[in-house]
Backbone as a printed PyTorch tensor [residue, N CA C, xyz], in Angstrom:
tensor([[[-114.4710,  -58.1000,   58.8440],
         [-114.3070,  -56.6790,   58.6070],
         [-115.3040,  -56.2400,   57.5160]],

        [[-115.7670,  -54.9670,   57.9020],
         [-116.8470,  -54.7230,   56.7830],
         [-116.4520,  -54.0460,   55.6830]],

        [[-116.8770,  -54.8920,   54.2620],
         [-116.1290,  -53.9250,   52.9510],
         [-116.4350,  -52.4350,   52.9040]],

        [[-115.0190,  -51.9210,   52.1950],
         [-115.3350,  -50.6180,   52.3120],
         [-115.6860,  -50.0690,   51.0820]],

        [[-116.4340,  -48.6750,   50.6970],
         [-116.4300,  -48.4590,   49.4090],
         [-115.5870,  -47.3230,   48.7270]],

        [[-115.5530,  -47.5870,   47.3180],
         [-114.8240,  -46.1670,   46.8260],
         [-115.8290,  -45.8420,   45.8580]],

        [[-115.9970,  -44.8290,   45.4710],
         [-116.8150,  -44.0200,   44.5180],
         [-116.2570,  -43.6940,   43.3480]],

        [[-116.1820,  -43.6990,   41.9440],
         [-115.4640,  -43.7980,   40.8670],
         [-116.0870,  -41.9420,   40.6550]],

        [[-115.1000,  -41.1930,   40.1610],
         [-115.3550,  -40.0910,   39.5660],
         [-115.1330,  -39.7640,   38.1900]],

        [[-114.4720,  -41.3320,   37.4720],
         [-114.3940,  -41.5850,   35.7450],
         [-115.0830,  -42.3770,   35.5000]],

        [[-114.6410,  -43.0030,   35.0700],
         [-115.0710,  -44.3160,   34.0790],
         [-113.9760,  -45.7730,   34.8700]],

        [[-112.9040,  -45.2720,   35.2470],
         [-112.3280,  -46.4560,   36.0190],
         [-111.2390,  -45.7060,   36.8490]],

        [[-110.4950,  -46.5660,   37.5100],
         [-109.2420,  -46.6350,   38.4840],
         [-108.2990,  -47.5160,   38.3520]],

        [[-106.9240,  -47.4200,   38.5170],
         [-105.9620,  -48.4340,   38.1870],
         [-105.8120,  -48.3890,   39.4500]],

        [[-105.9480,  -50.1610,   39.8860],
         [-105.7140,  -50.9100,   40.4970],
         [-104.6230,  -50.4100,   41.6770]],

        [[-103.6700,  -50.0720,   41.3740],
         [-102.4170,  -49.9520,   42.2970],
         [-102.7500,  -48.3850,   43.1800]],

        [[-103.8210,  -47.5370,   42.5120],
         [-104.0830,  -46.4400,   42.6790],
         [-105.2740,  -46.6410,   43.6790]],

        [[-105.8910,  -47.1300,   43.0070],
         [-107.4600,  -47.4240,   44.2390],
         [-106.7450,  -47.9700,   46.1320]],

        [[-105.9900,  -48.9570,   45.2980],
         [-105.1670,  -49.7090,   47.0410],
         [-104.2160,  -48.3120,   47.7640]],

        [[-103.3920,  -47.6160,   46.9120],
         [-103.2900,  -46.3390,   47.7040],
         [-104.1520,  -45.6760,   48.5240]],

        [[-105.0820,  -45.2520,   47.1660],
         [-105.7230,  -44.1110,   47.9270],
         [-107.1030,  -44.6480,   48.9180]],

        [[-107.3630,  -45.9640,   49.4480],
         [-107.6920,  -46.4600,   49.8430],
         [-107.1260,  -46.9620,   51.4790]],

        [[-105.9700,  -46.3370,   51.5100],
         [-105.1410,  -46.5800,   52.5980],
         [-104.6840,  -48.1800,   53.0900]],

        [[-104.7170,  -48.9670,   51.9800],
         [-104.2120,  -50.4770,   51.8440],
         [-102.3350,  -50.8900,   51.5100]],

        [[-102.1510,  -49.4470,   50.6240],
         [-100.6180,  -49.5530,   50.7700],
         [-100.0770,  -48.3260,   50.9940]],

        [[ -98.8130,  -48.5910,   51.7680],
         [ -98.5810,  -47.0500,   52.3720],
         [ -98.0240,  -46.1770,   51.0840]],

        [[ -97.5270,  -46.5600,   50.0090],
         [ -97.4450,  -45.6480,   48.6990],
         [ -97.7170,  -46.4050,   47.3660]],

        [[ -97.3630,  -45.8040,   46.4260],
         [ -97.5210,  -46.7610,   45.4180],
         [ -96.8910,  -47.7670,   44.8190]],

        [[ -95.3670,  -47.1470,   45.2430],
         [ -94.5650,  -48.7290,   45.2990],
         [ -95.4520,  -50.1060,   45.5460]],

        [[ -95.2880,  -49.5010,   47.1470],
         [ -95.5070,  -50.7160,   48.3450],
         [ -96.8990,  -51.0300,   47.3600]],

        [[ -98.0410,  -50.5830,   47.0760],
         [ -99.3640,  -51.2050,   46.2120],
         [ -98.7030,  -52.0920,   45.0610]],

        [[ -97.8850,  -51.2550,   44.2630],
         [ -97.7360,  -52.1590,   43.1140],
         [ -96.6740,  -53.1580,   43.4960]],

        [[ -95.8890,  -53.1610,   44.2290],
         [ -95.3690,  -54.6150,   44.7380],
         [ -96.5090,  -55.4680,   45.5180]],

        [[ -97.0120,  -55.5590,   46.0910],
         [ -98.1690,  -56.1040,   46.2970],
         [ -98.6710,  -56.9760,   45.0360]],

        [[ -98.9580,  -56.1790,   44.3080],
         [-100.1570,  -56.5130,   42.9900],
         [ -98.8570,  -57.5500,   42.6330]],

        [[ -97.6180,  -57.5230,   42.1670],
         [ -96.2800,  -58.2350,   41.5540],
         [ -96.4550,  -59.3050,   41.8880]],

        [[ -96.6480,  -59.4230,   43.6050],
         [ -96.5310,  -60.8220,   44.5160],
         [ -97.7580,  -61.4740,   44.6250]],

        [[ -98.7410,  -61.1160,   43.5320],
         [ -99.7390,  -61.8880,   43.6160],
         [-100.7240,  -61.7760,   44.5130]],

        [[-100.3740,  -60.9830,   45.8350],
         [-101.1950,  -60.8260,   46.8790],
         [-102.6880,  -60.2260,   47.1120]],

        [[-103.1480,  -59.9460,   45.4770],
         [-104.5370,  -58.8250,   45.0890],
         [-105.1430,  -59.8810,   44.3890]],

        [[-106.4710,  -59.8820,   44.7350],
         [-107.3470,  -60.6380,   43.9850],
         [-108.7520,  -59.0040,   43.5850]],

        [[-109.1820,  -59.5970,   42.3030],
         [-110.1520,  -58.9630,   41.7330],
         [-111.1210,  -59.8150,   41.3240]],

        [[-112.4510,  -59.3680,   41.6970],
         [-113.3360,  -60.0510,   41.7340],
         [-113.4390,  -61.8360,   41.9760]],

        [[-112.6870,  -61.9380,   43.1230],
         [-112.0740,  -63.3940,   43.7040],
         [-111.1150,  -63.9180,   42.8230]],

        [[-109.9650,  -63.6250,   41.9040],
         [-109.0410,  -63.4350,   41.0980],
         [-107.7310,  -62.8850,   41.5580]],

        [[-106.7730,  -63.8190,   41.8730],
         [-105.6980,  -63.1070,   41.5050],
         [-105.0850,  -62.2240,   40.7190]],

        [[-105.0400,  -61.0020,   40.7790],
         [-104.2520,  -59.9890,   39.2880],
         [-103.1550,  -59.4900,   39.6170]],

        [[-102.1740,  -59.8150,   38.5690],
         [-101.0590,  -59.4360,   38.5970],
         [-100.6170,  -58.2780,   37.8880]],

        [[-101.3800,  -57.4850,   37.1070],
         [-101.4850,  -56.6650,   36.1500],
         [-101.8180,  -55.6410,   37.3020]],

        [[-100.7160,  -54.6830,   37.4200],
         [-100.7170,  -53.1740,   38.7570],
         [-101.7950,  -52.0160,   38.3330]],

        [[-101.4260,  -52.0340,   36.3960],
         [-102.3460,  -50.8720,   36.0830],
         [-104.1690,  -51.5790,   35.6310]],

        [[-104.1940,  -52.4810,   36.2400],
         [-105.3120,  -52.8050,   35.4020],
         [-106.5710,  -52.0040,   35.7650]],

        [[-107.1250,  -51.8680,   34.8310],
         [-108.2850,  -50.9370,   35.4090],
         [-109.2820,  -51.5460,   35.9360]],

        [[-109.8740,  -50.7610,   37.4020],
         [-111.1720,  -51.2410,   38.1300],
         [-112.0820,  -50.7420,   37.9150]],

        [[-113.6190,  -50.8630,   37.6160],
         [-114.6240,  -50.0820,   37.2650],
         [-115.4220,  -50.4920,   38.1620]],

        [[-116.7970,  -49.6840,   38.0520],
         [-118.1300,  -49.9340,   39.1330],
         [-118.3900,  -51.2420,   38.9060]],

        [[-118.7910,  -51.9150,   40.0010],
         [-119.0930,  -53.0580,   40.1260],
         [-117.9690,  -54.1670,   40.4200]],

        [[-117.2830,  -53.7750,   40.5150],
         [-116.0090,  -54.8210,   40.8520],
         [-115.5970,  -54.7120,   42.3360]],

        [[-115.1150,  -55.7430,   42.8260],
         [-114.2180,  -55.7300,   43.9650],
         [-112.9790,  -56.3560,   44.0760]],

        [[-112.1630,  -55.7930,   45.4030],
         [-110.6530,  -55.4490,   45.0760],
         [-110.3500,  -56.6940,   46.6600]],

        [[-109.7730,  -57.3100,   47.2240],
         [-109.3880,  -57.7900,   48.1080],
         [-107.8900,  -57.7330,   48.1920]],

        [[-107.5040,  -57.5150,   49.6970],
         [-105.9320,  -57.6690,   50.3500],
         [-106.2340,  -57.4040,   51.7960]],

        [[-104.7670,  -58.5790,   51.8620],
         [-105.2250,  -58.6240,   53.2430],
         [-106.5820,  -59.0990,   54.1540]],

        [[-107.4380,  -59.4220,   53.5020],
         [-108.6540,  -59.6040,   54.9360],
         [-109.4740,  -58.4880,   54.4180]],

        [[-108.9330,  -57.3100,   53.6760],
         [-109.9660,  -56.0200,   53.2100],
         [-110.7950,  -56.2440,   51.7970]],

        [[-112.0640,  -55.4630,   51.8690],
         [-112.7020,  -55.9960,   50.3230],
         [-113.2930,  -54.6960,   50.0600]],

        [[-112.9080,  -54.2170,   48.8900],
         [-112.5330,  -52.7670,   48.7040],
         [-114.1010,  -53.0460,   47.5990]],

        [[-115.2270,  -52.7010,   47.5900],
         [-116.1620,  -52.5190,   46.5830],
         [-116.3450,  -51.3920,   45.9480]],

        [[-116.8030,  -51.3920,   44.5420],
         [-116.1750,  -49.8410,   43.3700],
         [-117.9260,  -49.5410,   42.8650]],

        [[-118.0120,  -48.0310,   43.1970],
         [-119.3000,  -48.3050,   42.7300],
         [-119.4110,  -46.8040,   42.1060]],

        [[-120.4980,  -46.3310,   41.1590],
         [-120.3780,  -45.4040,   40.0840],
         [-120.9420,  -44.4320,   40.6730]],

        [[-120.4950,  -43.1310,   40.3350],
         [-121.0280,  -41.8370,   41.3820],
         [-122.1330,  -41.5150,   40.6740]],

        [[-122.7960,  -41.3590,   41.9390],
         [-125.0930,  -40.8660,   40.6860],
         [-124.5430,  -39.5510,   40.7880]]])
């Protein structure tokens, strides 16, 4: 599957928020249980931390998906 991208419009994104609005969990519960069960890796990393912040240059994996974060020109 080909990674998809998100475009940062701050300085970062919390984690449980990017997999929402990314259409990876159907709300934010369901994301941040996810992140709980270990099931999110960051930058080939497991994170268990829901709010952690993602910035440009990082990537997000679940499921088989690889979510890449990159800084708006």
């Amino acid at each position: 599957m080909p990674p998809l991208e998100f475009t940062l419009t701050g300085e970062f994104i919390e984690l449980h928020n990017l997999l929402k609005l990314m259409g990876l969990a159907d709300s934010g519960g369901s994301a941040k249980a996810r992140v709980a069960m270990g099931d999110v890796k960051v930058d080939g990393k497991v994170e268990l931390r829901k709010t952690c912040k993602i910035r440009a240059g990082q990537s997000v994996s679940l499921d088989g998906s690889t979510i890449r974060v990159r800084k708006a020109v």
